[in-house]
C-alpha positions as CSV (number, residue, x, y, z in Angstrom):
1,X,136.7,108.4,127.3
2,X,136.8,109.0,123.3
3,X,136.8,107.5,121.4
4,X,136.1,104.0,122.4
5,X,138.7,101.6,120.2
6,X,141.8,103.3,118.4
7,X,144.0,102.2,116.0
8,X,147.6,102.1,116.7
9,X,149.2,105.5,116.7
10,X,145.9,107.3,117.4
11,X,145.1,109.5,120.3
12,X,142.6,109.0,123.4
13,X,141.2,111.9,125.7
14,X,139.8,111.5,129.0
15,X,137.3,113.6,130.6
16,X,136.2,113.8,134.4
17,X,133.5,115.3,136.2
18,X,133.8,116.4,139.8
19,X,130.3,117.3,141.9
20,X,129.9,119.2,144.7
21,X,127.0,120.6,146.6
22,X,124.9,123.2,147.0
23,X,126.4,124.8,150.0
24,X,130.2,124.4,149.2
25,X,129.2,125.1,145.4
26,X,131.5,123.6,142.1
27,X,134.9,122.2,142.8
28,X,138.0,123.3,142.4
29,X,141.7,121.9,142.1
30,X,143.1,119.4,139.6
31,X,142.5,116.1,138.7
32,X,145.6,113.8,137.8
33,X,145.4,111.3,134.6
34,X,146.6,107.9,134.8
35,X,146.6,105.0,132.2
36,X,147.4,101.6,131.6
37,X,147.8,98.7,129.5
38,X,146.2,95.1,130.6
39,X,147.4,92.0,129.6
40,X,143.4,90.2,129.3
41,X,140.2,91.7,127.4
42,X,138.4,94.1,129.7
43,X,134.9,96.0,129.6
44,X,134.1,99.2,129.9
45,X,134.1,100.8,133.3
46,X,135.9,96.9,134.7
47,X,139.2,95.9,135.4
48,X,141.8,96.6,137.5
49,X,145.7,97.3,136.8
50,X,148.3,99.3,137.9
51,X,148.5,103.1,137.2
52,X,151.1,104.8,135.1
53,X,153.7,106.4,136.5
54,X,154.1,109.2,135.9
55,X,150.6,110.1,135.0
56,X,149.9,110.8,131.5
57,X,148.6,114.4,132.9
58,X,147.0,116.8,135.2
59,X,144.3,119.1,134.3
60,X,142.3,122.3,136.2
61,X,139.0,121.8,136.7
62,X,136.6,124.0,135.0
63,X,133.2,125.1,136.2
64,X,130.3,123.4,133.9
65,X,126.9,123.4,134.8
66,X,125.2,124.1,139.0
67,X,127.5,122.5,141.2
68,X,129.8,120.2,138.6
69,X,133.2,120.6,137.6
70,X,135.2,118.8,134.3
71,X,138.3,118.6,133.2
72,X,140.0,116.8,130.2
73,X,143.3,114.9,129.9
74,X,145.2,116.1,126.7
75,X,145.8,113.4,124.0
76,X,147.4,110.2,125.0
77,X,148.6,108.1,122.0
78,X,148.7,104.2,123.3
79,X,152.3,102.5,122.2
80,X,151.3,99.4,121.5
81,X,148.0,97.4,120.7
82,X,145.5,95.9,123.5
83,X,143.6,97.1,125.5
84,X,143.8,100.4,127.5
85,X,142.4,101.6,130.6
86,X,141.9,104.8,132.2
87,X,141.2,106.7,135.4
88,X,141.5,110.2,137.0
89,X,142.1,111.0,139.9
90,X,141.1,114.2,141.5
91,X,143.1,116.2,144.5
92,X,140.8,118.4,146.4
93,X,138.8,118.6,148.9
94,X,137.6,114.5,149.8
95,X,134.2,115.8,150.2
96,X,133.3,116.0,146.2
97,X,132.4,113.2,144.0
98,X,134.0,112.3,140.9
99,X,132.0,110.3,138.1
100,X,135.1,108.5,137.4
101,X,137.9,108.7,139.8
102,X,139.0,107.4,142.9
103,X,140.7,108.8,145.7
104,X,143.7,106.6,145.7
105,X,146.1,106.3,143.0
106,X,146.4,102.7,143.9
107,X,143.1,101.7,143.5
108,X,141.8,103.2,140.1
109,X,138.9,101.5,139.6
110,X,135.9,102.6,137.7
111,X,138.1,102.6,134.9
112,X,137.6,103.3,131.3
113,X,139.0,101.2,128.8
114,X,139.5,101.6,125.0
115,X,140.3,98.8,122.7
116,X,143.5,99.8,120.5
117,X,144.2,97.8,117.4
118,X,146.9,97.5,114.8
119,X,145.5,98.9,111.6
120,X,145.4,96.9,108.3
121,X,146.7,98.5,105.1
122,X,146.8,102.3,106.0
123,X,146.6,103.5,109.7
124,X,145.0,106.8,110.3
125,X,148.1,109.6,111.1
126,X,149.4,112.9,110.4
127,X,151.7,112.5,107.8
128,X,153.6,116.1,108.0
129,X,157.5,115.6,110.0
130,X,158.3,119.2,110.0
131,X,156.8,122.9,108.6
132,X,159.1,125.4,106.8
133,X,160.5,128.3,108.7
134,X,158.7,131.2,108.7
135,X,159.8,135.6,108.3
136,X,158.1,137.8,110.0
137,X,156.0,140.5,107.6
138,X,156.0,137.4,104.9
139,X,153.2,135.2,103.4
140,X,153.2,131.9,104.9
141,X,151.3,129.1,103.7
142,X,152.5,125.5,104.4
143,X,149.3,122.5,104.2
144,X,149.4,119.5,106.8
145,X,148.8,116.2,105.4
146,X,147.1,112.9,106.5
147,X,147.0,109.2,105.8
148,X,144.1,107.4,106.2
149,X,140.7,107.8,107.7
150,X,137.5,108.6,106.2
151,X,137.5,112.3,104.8
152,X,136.1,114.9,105.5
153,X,139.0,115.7,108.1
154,X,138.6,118.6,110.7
155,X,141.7,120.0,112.5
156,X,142.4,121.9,115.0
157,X,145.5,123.6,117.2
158,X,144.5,121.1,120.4
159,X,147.7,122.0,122.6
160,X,150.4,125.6,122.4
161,X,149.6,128.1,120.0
162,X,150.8,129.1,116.3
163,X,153.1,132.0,115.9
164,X,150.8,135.4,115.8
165,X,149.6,136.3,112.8
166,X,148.9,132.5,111.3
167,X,146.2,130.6,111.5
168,X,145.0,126.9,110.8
169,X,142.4,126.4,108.7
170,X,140.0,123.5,110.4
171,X,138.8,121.8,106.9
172,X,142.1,122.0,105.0
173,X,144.7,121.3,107.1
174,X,146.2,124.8,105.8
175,X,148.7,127.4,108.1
176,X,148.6,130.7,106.3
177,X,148.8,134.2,107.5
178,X,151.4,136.3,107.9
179,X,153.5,136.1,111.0
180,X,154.2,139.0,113.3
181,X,157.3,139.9,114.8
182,X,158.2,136.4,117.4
183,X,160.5,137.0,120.8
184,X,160.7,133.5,120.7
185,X,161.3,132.5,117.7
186,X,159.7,129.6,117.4
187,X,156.5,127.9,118.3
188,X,155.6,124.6,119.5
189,X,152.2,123.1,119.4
190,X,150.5,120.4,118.9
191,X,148.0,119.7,116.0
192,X,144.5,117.5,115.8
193,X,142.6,115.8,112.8
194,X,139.5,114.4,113.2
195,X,138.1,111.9,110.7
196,X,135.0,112.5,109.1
197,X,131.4,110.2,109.3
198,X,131.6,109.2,105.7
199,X,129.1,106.4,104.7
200,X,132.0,104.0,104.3
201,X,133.3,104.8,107.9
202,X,132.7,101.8,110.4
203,X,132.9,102.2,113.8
204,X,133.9,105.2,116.0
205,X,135.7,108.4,114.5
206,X,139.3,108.2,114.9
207,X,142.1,111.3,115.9
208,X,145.7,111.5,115.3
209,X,147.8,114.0,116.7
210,X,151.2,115.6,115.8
211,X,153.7,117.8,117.5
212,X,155.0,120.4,115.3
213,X,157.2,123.5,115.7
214,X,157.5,126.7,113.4
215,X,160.5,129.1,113.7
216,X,159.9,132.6,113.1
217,X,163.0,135.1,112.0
218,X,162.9,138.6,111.1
């Protein structure tokens, strides 16, 4: 689970790891993403409360290393301060074992928990609500922006894909390129900023997440 405590409007990723054994080699199938929100103080890895529904998402599993498989929820952002807890559950073959899932929705326990607070003065988010249009064959430049946090920032495309041709750059938050020709004519994605480990920072790194869409005309 990452990061450990959040402020409020920040994102949280869970990751779960499936074994399997020599013989039948790594798993395969998904693993389903539940969260949520208790009304006392937990610990990590304690607790006990019912699962969302619906999940907050499903992932593949991937092959990692011998006979282990992973797979990682995409961001959740918490709606409200407390604390959070989290669990996966995965949907094979009952003969694996998962490092942090159960094989009953009802019962989700180990779970995970993350502490979310409300932040004081300036909370860490993306501040950009929309990107311009973009034409096909033209020079398109158009910088994200952020609030908060402890710079440097590092972003990323975590989710969908920018029109071809453009490209985010991952220290300044910048979408250039020039775009090529779009059937779809737009593009949804979503976009990640990571804050950096500056020697004012305290505590854990913090993300925030936006969902943006560019359209694309010729």
């Amino acid at each position: 689970l990452s990061p450990s405590s959040v402020n409020l409007g920040g994102s949280v990723t869970d990751t779960a790891t499936v074994t399997g054994t020599a013989a039948g080699g790594a798993p395969t199938g998904d693993v389903t993403f539940y969260a949520c929100q208790t009304s006392t103080a937990k610990t990590l890895t304690t607790g006990s409360c019912p699962p969302s529904d619906p999940p907050i998402a499903t992932a593949t599993l991937a092959a990692g290393e011998g006979d282990t498989s992973g797979a990682t929820s995409a961001p959740f952002i918490p709606t409200s301060d407390g604390t959070w807890c989290f669990s996966a559950v995965y949907g094979g073959d009952d003969s694996y074992v998962g490092s942090a899932d159960d094989t009953s929705a009802a019962d989700l326990d180990p779970h995970e928990c993350v502490l979310v607070s409300t932040a004081v003065g300036n909370p860490f988010r993306i501040t950009t609500s929309s990107l311009p249009s973009a034409t096909v064959g033209a020079s398109y430049r158009a910088p994200l922006t952020v609030s908060g946090g402890t710079p440097p920032y590092t972003w990323k495309v975590e989710a969908g894909a920018l029109p071809k041709g453009l490209k985010l750059n991952k220290g300044t938050g910048i979408i250039s390129g020039k775009p090529h020709r779009n059937d779809n004519r737009s593009s949804t994605f979503t976009v990640m900023v990571t804050e950096g480990k500056g020697k004012a920072k305290k505590g854990p790194q913090e993300t925030a997440t936006k969902v943006l869409t560019i359209i694309v005309s010729s």
